[in-house]
GUGU-387799 format. One record per residue (C-alpha): residue number from 1; residue in three letters; y, x, z. Coordinates in steps of 0.5 Angstrom, whole numbers, plus 2048, in hexadecimal, padded with zeros to 3 digits. Layout:
# residues N
<atom><seq>NUM</seq><type>ALA</type><yy>Y</yy><xx>X</xx><zz>Z</zz></atom>
...
***
This chain:
# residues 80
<atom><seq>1</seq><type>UNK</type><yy>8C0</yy><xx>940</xx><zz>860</zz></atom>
<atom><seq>2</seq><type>UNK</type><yy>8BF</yy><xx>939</xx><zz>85E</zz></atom>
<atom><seq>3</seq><type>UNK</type><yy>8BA</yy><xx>935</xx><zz>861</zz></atom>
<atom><seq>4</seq><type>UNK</type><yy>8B8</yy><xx>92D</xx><zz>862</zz></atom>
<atom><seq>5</seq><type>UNK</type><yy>8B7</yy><xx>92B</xx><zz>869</zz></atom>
<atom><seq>6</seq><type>UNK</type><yy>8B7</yy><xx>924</xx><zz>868</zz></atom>
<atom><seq>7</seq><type>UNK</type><yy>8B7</yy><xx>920</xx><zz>862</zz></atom>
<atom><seq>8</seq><type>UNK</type><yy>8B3</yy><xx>923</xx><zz>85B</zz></atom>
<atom><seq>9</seq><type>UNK</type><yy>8B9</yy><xx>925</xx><zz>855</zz></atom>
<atom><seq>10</seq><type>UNK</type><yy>8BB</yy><xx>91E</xx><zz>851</zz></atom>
<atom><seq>11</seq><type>UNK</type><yy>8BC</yy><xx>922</xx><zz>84B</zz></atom>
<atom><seq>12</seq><type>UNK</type><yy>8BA</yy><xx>92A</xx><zz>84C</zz></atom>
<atom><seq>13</seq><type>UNK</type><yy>8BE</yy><xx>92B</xx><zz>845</zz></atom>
<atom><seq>14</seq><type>UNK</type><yy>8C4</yy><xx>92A</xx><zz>84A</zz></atom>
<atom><seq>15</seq><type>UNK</type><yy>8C2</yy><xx>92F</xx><zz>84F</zz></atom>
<atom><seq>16</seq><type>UNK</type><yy>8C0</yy><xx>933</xx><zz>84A</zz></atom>
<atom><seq>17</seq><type>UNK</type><yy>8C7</yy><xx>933</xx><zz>847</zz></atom>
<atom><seq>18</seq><type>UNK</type><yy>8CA</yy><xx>934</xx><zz>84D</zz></atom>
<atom><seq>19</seq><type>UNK</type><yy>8C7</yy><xx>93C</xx><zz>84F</zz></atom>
<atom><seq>20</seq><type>UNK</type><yy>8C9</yy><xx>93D</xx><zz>847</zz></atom>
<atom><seq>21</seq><type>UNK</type><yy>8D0</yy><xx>93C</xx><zz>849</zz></atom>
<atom><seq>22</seq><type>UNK</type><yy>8CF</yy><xx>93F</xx><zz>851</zz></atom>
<atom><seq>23</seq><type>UNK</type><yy>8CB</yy><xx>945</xx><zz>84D</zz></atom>
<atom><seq>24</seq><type>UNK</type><yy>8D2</yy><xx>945</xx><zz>848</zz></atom>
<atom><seq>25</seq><type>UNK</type><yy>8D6</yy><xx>946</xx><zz>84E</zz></atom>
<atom><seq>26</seq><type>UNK</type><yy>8D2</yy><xx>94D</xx><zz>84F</zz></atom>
<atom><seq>27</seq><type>UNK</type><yy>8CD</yy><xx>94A</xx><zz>854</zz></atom>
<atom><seq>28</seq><type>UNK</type><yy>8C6</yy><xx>94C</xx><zz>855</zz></atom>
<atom><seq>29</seq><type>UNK</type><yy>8C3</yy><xx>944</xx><zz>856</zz></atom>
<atom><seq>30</seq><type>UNK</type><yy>8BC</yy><xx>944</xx><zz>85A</zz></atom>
<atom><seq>31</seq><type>UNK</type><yy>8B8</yy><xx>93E</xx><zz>859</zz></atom>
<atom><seq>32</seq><type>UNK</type><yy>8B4</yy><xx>93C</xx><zz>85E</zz></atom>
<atom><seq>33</seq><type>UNK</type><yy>8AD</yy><xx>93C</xx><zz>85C</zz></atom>
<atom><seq>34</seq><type>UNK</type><yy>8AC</yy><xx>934</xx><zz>85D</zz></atom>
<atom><seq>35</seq><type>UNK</type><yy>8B2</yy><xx>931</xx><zz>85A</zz></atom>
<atom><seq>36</seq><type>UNK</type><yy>8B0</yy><xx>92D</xx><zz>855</zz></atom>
<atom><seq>37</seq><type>UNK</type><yy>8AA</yy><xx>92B</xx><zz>859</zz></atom>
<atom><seq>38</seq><type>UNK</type><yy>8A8</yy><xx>923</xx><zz>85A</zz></atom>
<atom><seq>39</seq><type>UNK</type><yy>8A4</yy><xx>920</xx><zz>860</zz></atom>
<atom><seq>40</seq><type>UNK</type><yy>8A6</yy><xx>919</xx><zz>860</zz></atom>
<atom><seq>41</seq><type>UNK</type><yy>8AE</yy><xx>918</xx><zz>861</zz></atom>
<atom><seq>42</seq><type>UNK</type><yy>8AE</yy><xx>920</xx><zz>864</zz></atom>
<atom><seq>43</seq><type>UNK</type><yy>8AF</yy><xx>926</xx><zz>860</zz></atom>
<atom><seq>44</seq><type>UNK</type><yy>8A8</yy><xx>929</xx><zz>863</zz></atom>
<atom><seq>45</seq><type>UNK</type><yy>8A4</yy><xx>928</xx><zz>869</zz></atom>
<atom><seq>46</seq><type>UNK</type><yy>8A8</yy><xx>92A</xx><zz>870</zz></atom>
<atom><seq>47</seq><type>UNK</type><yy>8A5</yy><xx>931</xx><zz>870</zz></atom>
<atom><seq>48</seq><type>UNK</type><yy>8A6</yy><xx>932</xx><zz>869</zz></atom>
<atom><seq>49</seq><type>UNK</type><yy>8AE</yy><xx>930</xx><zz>86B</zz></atom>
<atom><seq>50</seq><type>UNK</type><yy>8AE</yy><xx>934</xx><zz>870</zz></atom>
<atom><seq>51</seq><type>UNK</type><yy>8AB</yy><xx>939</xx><zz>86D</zz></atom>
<atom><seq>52</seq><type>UNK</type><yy>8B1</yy><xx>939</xx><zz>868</zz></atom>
<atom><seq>53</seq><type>UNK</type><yy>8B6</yy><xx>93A</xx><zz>86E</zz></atom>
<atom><seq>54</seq><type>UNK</type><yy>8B3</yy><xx>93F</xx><zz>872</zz></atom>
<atom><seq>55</seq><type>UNK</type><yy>8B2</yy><xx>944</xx><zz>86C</zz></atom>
<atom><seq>56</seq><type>UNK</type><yy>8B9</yy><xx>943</xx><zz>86B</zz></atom>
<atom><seq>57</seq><type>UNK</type><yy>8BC</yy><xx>945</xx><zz>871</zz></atom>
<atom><seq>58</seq><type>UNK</type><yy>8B7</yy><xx>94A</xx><zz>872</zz></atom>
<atom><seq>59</seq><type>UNK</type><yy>8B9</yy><xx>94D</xx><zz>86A</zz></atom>
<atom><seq>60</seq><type>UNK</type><yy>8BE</yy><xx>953</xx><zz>86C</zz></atom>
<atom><seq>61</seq><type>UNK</type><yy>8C0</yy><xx>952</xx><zz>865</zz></atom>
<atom><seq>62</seq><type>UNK</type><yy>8C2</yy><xx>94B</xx><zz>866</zz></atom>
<atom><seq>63</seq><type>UNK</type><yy>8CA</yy><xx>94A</xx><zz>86A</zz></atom>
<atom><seq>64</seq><type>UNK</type><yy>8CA</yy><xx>942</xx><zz>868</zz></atom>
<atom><seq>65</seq><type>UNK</type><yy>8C5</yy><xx>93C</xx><zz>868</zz></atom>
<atom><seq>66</seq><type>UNK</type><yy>8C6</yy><xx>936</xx><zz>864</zz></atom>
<atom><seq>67</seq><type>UNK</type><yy>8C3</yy><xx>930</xx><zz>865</zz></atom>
<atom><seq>68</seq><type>UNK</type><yy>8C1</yy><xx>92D</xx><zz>85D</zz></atom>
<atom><seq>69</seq><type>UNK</type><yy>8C1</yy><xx>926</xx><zz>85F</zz></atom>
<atom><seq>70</seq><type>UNK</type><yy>8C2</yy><xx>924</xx><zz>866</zz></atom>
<atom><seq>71</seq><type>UNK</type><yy>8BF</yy><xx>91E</xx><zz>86A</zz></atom>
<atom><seq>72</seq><type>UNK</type><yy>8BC</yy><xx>91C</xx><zz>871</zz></atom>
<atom><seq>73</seq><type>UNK</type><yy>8B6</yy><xx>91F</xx><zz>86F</zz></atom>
<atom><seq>74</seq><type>UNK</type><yy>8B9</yy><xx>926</xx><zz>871</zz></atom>
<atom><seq>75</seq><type>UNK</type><yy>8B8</yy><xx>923</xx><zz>879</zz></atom>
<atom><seq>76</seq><type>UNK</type><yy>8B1</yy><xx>923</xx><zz>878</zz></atom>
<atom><seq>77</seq><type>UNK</type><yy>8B0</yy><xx>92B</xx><zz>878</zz></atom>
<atom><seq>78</seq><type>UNK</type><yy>8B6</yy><xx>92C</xx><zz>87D</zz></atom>
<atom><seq>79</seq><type>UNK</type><yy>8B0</yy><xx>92F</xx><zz>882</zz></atom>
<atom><seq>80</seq><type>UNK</type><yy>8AD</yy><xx>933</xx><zz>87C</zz></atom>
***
């Protein structure tokens, strides 16, 4: 699973390009619902980050969770 727990995607081609080549590899690669989601300087609204993450863990489908872009934004749903 990808999500955006901080910052929003520079260029969403590169991430894109990226499942590509995980997806090549023979992965099954989720996007998490607001990954090119924009709320100022963050990937989406805290709930909608959060949700992202949330969702990841509990998808029984899902056995890794990559961050599209890191950030110190992710601290502000460490509660969420």
């Amino acid at each position: 699973g990808i999500v955006s727990p901080s910052s929003p995607q520079k260029d969403e081609t590169r991430l894109l390009n990226g499942v590509k080549y995980f997806e090549s590899l023979g992965y099954n690669v989720i996007l998490g619902k607001n990954v090119f989601n924009r709320y100022g300087y963050l990937a989406g609204s805290d709930l909608e980050r959060a949700s992202d993450i949330n969702d990841m863990i509990n998808n029984p489908l899902v056995k890794m969770i990559i961050a599209g872009r890191g950030g110190y934004g992710v601290t502000r749903i460490l509660d969420k």
